[in-house]
Every structure is written in C-alpha cells, then in structure tokens.
C-alpha positions as CSV (number, residue, x, y, z in Angstrom):
1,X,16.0,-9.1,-20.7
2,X,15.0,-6.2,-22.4
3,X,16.8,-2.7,-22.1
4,X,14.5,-1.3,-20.0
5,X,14.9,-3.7,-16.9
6,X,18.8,-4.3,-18.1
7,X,19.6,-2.8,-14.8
8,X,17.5,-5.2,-12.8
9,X,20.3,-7.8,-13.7
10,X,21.4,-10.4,-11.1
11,X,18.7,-9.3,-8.4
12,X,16.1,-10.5,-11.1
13,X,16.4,-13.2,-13.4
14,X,14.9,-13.3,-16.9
15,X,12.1,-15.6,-16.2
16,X,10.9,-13.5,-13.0
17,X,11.1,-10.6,-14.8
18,X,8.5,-12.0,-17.0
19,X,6.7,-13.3,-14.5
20,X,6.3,-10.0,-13.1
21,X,5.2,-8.1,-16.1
22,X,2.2,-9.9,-16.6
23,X,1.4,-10.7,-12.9
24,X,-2.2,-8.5,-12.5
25,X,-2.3,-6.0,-9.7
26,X,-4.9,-4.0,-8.2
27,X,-4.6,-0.5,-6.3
28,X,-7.1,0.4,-4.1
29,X,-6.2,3.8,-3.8
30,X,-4.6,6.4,-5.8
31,X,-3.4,8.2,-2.8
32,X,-0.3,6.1,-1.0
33,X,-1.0,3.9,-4.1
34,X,0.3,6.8,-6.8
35,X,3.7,6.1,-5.4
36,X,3.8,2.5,-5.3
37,X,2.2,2.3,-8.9
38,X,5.3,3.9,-10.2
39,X,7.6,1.8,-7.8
40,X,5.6,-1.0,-9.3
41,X,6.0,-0.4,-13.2
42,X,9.4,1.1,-13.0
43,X,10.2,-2.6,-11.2
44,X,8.6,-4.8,-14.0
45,X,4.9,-4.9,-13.2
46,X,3.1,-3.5,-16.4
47,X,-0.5,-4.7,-15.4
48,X,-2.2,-2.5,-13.0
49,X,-5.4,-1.7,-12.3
50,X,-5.8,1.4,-9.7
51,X,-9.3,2.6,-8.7
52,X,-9.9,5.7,-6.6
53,X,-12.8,8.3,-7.0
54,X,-11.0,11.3,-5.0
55,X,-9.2,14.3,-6.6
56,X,-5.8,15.9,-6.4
57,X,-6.4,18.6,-3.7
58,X,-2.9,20.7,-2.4
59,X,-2.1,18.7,0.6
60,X,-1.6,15.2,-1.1
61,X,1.7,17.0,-2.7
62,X,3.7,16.5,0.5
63,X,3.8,12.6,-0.3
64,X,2.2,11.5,-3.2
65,X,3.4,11.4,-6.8
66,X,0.8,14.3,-8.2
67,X,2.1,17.7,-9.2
68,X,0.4,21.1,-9.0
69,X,-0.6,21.1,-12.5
70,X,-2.7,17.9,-11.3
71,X,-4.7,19.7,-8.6
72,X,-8.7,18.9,-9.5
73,X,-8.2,16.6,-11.5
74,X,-9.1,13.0,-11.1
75,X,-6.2,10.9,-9.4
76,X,-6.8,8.1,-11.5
77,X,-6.4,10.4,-14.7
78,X,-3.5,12.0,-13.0
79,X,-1.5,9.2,-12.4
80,X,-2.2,7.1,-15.6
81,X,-1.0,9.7,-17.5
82,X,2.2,9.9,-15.4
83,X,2.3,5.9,-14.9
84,X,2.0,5.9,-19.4
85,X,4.9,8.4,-19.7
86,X,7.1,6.1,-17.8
87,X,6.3,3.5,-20.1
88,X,3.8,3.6,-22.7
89,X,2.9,0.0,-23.6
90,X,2.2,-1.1,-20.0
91,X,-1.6,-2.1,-19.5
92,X,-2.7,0.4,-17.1
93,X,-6.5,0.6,-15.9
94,X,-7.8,3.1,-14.3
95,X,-11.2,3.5,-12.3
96,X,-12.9,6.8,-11.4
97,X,-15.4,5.6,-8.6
98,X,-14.9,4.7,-4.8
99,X,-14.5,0.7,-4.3
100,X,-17.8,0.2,-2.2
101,X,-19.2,-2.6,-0.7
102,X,-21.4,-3.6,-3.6
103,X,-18.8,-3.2,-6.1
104,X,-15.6,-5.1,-4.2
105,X,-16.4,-8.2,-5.4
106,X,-16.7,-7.9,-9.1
107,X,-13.9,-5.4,-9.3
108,X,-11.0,-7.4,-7.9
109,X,-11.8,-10.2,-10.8
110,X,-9.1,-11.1,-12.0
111,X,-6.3,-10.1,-10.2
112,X,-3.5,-12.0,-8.0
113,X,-2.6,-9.6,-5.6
114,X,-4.6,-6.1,-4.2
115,X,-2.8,-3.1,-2.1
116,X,-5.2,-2.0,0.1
117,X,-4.6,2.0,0.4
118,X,-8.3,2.8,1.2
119,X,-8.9,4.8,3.9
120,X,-10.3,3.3,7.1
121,X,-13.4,6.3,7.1
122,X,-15.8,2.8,6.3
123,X,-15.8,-0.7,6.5
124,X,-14.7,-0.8,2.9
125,X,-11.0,-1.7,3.8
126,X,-12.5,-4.7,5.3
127,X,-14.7,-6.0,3.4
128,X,-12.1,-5.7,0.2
129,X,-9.9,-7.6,2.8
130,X,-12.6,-10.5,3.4
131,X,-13.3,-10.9,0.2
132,X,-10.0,-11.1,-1.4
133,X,-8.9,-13.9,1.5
134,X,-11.7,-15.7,0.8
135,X,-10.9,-15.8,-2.9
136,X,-7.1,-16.7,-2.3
137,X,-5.9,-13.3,-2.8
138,X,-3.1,-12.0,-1.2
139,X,-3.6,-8.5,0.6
140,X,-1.0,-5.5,1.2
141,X,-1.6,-3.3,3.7
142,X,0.8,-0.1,3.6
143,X,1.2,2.6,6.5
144,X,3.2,5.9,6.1
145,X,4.2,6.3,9.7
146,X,6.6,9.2,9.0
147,X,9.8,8.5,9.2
148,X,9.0,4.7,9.0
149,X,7.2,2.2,6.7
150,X,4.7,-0.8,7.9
151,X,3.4,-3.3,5.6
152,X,1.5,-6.6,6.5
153,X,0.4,-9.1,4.2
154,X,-3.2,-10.1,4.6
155,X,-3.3,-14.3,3.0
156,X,-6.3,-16.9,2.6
157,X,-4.4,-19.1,6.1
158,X,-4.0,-15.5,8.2
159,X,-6.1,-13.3,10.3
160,X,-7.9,-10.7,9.4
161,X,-6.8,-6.6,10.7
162,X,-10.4,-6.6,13.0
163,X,-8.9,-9.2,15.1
164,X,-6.6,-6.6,16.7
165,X,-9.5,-4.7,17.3
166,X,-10.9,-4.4,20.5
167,X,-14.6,-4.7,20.7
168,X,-15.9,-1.3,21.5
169,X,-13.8,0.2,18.7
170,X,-13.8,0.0,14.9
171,X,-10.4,-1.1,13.3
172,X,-8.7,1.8,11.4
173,X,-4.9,2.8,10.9
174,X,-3.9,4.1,14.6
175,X,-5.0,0.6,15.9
176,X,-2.7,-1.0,13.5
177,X,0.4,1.2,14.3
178,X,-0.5,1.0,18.3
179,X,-0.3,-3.2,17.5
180,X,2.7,-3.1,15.7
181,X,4.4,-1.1,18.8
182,X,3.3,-3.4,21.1
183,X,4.3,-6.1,19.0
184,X,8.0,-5.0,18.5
185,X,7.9,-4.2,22.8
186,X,6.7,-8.0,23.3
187,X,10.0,-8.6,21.4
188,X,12.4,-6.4,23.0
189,X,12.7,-4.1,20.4
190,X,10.5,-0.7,21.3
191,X,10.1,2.1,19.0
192,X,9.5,5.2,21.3
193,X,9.3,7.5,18.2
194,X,5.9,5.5,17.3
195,X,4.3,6.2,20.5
196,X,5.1,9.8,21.1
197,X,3.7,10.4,17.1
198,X,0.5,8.4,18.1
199,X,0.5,10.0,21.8
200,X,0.6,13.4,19.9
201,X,-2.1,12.8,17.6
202,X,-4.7,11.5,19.7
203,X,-4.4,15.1,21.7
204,X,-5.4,16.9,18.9
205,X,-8.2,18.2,19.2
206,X,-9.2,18.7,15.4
207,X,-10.6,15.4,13.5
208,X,-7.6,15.2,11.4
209,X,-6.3,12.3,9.2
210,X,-2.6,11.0,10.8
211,X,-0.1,13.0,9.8
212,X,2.4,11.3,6.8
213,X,5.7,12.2,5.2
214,X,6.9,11.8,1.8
215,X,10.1,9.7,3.4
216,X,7.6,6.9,4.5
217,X,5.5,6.9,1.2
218,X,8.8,5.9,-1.2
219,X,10.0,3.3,1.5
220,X,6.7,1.9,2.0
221,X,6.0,1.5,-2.1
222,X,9.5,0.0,-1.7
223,X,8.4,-2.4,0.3
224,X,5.3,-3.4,-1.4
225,X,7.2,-3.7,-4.5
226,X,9.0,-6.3,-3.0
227,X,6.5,-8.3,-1.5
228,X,4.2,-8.1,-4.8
229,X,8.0,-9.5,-6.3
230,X,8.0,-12.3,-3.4
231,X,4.1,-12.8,-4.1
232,X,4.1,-13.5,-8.0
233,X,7.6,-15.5,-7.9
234,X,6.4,-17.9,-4.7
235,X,8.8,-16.7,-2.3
236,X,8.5,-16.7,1.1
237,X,7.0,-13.6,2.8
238,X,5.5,-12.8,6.5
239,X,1.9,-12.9,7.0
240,X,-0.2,-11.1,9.1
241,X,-0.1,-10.8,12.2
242,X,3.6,-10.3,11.4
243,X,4.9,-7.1,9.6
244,X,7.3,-5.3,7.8
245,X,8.5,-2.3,9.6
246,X,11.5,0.1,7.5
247,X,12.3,3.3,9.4
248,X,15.2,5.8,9.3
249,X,14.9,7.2,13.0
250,X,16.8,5.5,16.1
251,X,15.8,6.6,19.7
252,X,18.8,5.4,20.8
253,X,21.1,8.5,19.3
C-alpha cells in the first residue's frame, strides 16, 4: 500500500485498495457531490467524473466544499482544482453542462457506479436513474436532512424512487424523506425531528429549496463513500426501498 492510503490499513486491504482506485465513478452534481468527491479520492477512488453546469453562488458555502474565492466560478472548475491539490495524479473529469435527458445516456458510458445529486427541479434525476438500472448500474441517492444523512441505493433488481410517489404528484426530495419517516414508524423507530423539519418547510410560504446543513453533507459523503467501497469490492449493501439513515439528534433527550 502506498503512503498515501498507509492509514487505511486493516479496514482496507491491499487488493481493495486497488480495486478502488481504478473503480470509475460518476457525480451528478457538483453541489452535495463537491463533498463526497473529496470523501471519495481522499478514500482511494482516483477516477471521477463530476458533471454540473451551475456556479458557486454565496449560499452553497454553508455545506459544500467551495470557498469564497470560488464564487462565479464554474463548480466543476472549482472543485477539480481542489479535488487535483489533494492529489495530483488522480484522473479527474470534469463537465461544464447540465446532464439532460438527451445527454444521460451517452455520458454515464463507462462508469460502475453514478451519485445522483441532481436536483429534483426536472425529470432528469429520473431518467439518469432509469437508465443507469437498465444498464446494470448501481445508483446513490444522497439527502442532507440536517442533522441527519439518508442514502438509498437504486440497483438493476430494485424499484425505482417514482414508485413512492403518489400519482397526482411528481417525485422530488420531500417525498423521499416523508417515506423514509414513515418507513422507520412502520418499524418502531420514529424520528420526530424529521417531521417537524418537513412540517416546517411546507408552511413556508416562499418556493425555497429544503433547507441543509454542513453536518449532514460530511456524514452523508461518508456514507456514500462507503457504499461506492461496498459497491466496487461486492459486498453486501441495502437496496432501495431500504436506506441508510446517519443522524446526530435524539428526540428522546
């Protein structure tokens, strides 16, 4: 192993570690995806491919990796540059366009594993998703919820994130979260701190985006880091409809 990953001893053997370093990823994303690209390659992976289109405005500094000397510029220019600084020979590849639903297809090419981090404003996020499970591509789905972390894992034998949806309403991140707390109530274990945060953001009366913290965005790169390890070693890992949920609040205190 390397001096770089010396550190990674006993949880990682030598052979995963390899396995992991040229295991192809895709990000789509730059926003939640900025931190887990440098959970990521600071792990082992070294071949990423992120593509994102947006800028770095002000309000992404609360919880993504970006500085203020990044504001305006591309994300995807932002973070390679931070991404090659951490380590210089890795093969990062970096997109400046919005994943459509023209491109999807050709773009995901050659990768074993996508984190979906798009935002639900289109049927993007789902189309990516089809596409990727029809092509035997596992899918991560990550959700800052705050002071917690969800991640599910979208494969080619699961369900797809519509299914949850009822039909008079389009699929987006709130529907996930409101699933996953009626999920964990079916089995006994009810997270009250989810509902009031949804409860409160529906009664906004602005269109805002769901409000995120920079707690949730390092435990939830966490977590996909560990599932992309699970992924590209064949270990076991849950599957949509089940989830991963981290979280450092406890209604009971």
């Amino acid at each position: 192993m390397e001096n770089r990953y010396a550190r990674n001893r006993i949880y990682i053997t030598n052979d995963e570690q390899e396995m992991i370093k040229n295991f192809p990823i895709l990000l789509a994303g730059a926003g939640i995806g900025s931190i887990i690209a440098e959970c990521a390659l600071r792990f082992g992976f070294e071949n990423i491919t992120i593509i994102d289109g947006d800028q770095v405005e002000r309000s992404n500094l609360n919880r993504q990796i970006y500085t203020e000397e990044d504001i305006n510029l591309n994300k995807v220019e932002a973070l390679k540059k931070r991404l090659l600084s951490i380590n210089k020979k890795a093969n990062i590849t970096c997109f400046d366009f919005f994943l459509t639903v023209e491109n999807v297809n050709e773009n995901i090419l050659g990768h074993k594993a996508v984190v979906n981090a798009l935002d639900f404003s289109s049927q993007v996020p789902l189309v990516l998703d089809k596409i990727c499970q029809n092509q035997n591509i596992p899918i991560l789905h990550p959700y800052n919820i705050g002071w917690g972390s969800l991640v599910t894992v979208i494969t080619k034998d699961g369900l797809l994130l519509d299914e949850i949806s009822r039909p008079d309403e389009d699929f987006n991140e709130v529907v996930m979260v409101k699933y996953a707390s009626s999920y964990l109530k079916f089995w006994g274990n009810p997270q009250k701190w989810i509902d009031d945060v949804i409860e409160e953001y529906v009664k906004e009366k602005e269109n805002l985006p769901p409000p995120q913290l920079a707690i949730a965005s390092w435990s939830v790169a966490a977590m996909c880091t560990h599932l992309l390890f699970n992924i590209a070693t064949g270990k076991k890992f849950k599957k949509f409809p089940e989830f991963y949920l981290s979280k450092i609040i406890d209604d009971n205190l």
